[in-house]
C-alpha angles and dihedrals in degrees: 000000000000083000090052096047094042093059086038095059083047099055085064101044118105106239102043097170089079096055112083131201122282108263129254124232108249091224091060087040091065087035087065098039081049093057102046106095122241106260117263117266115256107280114255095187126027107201105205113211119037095220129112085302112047103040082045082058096042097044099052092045091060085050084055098048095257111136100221135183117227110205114179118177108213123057100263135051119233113071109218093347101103138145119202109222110204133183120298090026110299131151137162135168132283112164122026106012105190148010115230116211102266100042114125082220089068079049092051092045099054091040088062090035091246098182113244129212107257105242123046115229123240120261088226125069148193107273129208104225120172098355086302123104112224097210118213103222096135118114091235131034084229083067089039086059101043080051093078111000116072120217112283084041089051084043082047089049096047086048102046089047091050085051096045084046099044084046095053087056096054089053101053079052120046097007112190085346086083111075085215097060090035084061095052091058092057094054133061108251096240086053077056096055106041089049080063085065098222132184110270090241095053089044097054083049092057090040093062092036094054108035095047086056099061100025092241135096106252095255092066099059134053124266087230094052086046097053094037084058089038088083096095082062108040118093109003095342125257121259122235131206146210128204111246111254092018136314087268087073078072097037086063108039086049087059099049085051094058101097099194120078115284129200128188126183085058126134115202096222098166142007127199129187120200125196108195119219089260089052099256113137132211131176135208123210125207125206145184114223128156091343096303129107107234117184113203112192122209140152087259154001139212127212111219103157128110112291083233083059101048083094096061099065109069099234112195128211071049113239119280107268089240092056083053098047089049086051102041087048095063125102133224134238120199144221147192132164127213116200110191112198103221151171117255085231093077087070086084096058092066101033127123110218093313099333141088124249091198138165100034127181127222140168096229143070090301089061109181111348095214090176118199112343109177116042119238137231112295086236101051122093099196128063138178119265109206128211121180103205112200149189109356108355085057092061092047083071087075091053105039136057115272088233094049094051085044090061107041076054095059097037085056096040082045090054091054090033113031101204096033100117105051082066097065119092099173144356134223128185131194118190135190118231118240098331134358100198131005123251127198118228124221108284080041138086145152086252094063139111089253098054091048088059098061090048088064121084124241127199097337094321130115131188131226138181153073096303084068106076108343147359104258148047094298092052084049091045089051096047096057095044089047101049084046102059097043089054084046088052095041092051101052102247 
């Protein structure tokens, strides 16, 4: 108190030039020196984008004893991983839905003990067919099945599912060595299937599987890319998770992980790579923050941002043509996800004597009816509804006014679910601009020469992210610890 009043009598005093500050115990003077942290080491690598990729980057350098920068331009880390958080409590995906086993990303989560929803999904679903939703209620996908396919179609089905799998494994073999696999590059996926000669419901079946899960009809992606993404299918199936509460729980704990600095708000505007005379390379990184131009120099960089946003960094010394060609050939699949608010009390307009046939796939404007996907609070009456729209009625979401696409939505969800509508209190859409994932078209593949181009490092970059190897979260995952590890090598740690 004496200290206080002391500075405060000075402060009136006339002259206060001559009235210094109170002192400041030596002993709190050292406590305060002790608590502030050592300053990061210099940064060897800078990891532009702060999605999957890039944390996973990131992530796996500092296990390797690399300091990073982490520069993400938009305001939140996580890429297309995001989970809407809404009033009272709600949240539902909008951006990766699920992890498949098998997915790094289910490694890394349980590495941070990132907690799991209990129970693992199935890989099959309910289909809209016909206007008419074939639930899966059954307890196993054999009696789902049996539900709408009669025996030879179910004999057709078995048989079609032992060739695909005995085909995949030749790919992850022998790759284009094999003529087989080299054939499947050359034709569209959905040529592959109707010279099976199918029957039209299997083929259906294979059709919504398939194109949901690259956000493109089949004739718009090579037979190759569709049976190199058919694994989670093949066999049993393969199970997919969710992280309890919403996949940013693992966003975030992925980025407090990350050891090295980490800046968001921060635009990638150039990138140069610099080989000295003796061979040794160095990059330097410029960024937009805050309306200043800020430069971070390191031995390397990954690129971890989207491949339709490559075009957008001034590389110099530019990018190979080749690299450009690999990248500009490249297709886009599209996305757009649809969250209806709405009462608990709507559950009993889709349900199948007492269970829910959710999610259901389908080819139109309803996309894949994913349903609720996150509970509630137990003393919440309303929920969120989730749609993924895909391929070309996604894209319609850029064209057409938002009120017009939410009501084509209800008056198709009203026709499978009479009653439907009068549950929904509000609507909310997220949209990807101008691709969500990459598709490769027929004559393409990410076997090919062109992929394993970009795969490869130049000058000091590396590349990361989905286009790499696959078209969702795992091939992400891959690419960053890939692309991790080989800087790690390369550097000598």
């Amino acid at each position: 108190m004496r200290l206080v009043t002391r500075y405060a009598l000075c402060l009136l005093a006339a002259s206060l030039t001559a009235c210094p500050p109170p002192s400041v115990p030596e002993k709190i003077e050292r406590d305060a020196s002790a608590k502030q942290p050592p300053p990061p080491p210099p940064a060897r690598v800078v990891v532009v984008g702060g999605g999957l990729a890039g944390l996973s980057a990131a992530y796996e350098l500092g296990k390797l004893g690399v300091p990073t920068h982490l520069l993400e331009a938009s305001d939140v880390w996580g890429g297309r991983v995001q989970t809407a958080n809404y009033e009272g409590g709600l949240n539902a995906e909008f951006g990766m839905q699920e992890m498949w086993e098998g997915n790094p990303l289910l490694d890394i989560a349980r590495e941070l003990k990132v907690e799991l929803d209990g129970e693992p999904e199935e890989p099959f679903s309910s289909l809209l067919i016909d206007g008419k939703v074939v639930p899966y209620v059954q307890d196993s996908s054999k009696e789902f099945f049996a539900s709408f396919l009669n025996k030879s179609e179910q004999k057709a089905l078995e048989s079609w599912f032992k060739g695909t799998k005995a085909l995949r494994e030749e790919l992850e073999h022998q790759g284009l060595k094999s003529e087989r696999v080299r054939k499947l590059q050359t034709i569209s996926f959905m040529a592959w299937v109707q010279s099976q000669k199918l029957p039209p419901k299997v083929a259906t079946f294979i059709k919504l599987i398939l194109e949901c899960e690259l956000a493109a009809t089949w004739d718009g992606f090579s037979a190759l890319s569709g049976v190199h993404e058919l694994g989670i299918f093949l066999g049993s199936g393969v199970p997919n998770f969710h992280v309890s509460g919403g996949n940013s729980k693992l966003i975030a704990a992925m980025a407090q992980a990350v050891q090295g600095q980490k800046t968001r708000s921060a635009l990638v505007q150039g990138v140069r790579r610099i080989q000295a005379k003796d061979g040794r390379l160095s990059v330097e990184v410029d960024y937009l923050r805050d309306n200043v131009v800020h430069t971070l120099k390191a031995e390397r960089v990954v690129l971890a941002v989207p491949f339709v946003r490559l075009h957008q960094i001034n590389f110099d010394p530019p990018l190979t043509e080749d690299r450009l060609r690999a990248i500009n050939t490249l297709g886009l699949g599209q996305y757009t996800v649809v969250h209806l608010i709405m009462d608990k009390a709507a559950a009993k307009t889709w349900e199948v004597d007492g269970k829910s046939p959710l999610p259901v796939l389908s080819d139109g404007p309803l996309g894949v009816i994913y349903g609720v996907q996150n509970e509630s609070p137990a003393d919440q009456d309303d929920m969120v509804f989730a749609l993924l729209i895909y391929g070309m009625y996604a894209r319609l979401f850029h064209m057409v006014p938002r009120d017009m696409k939410i009501k084509e939505i209800l008056s198709g969800l009203e026709k499978l679910w009479p009653g439907f509508g009068a549950h929904v209190k509000a609507s909310h859409v997220y949209t990807y601009h101008p691709g969500a994932l990459p598709v490769w078209p027929p004559g393409r593949s990410p076997l090919d020469e062109s992929a394993e181009l970009l795969r490869q490092p130049e000058l000091g970059a590396y590349f990361a992210g989905d286009y790499l190897l696959g078209s969702h979260s795992d091939a992400a995952v891959k690419s960053g610890l890939a692309a991790a590890r080989a800087i790690a090598k390369e550097l000598g740690e």
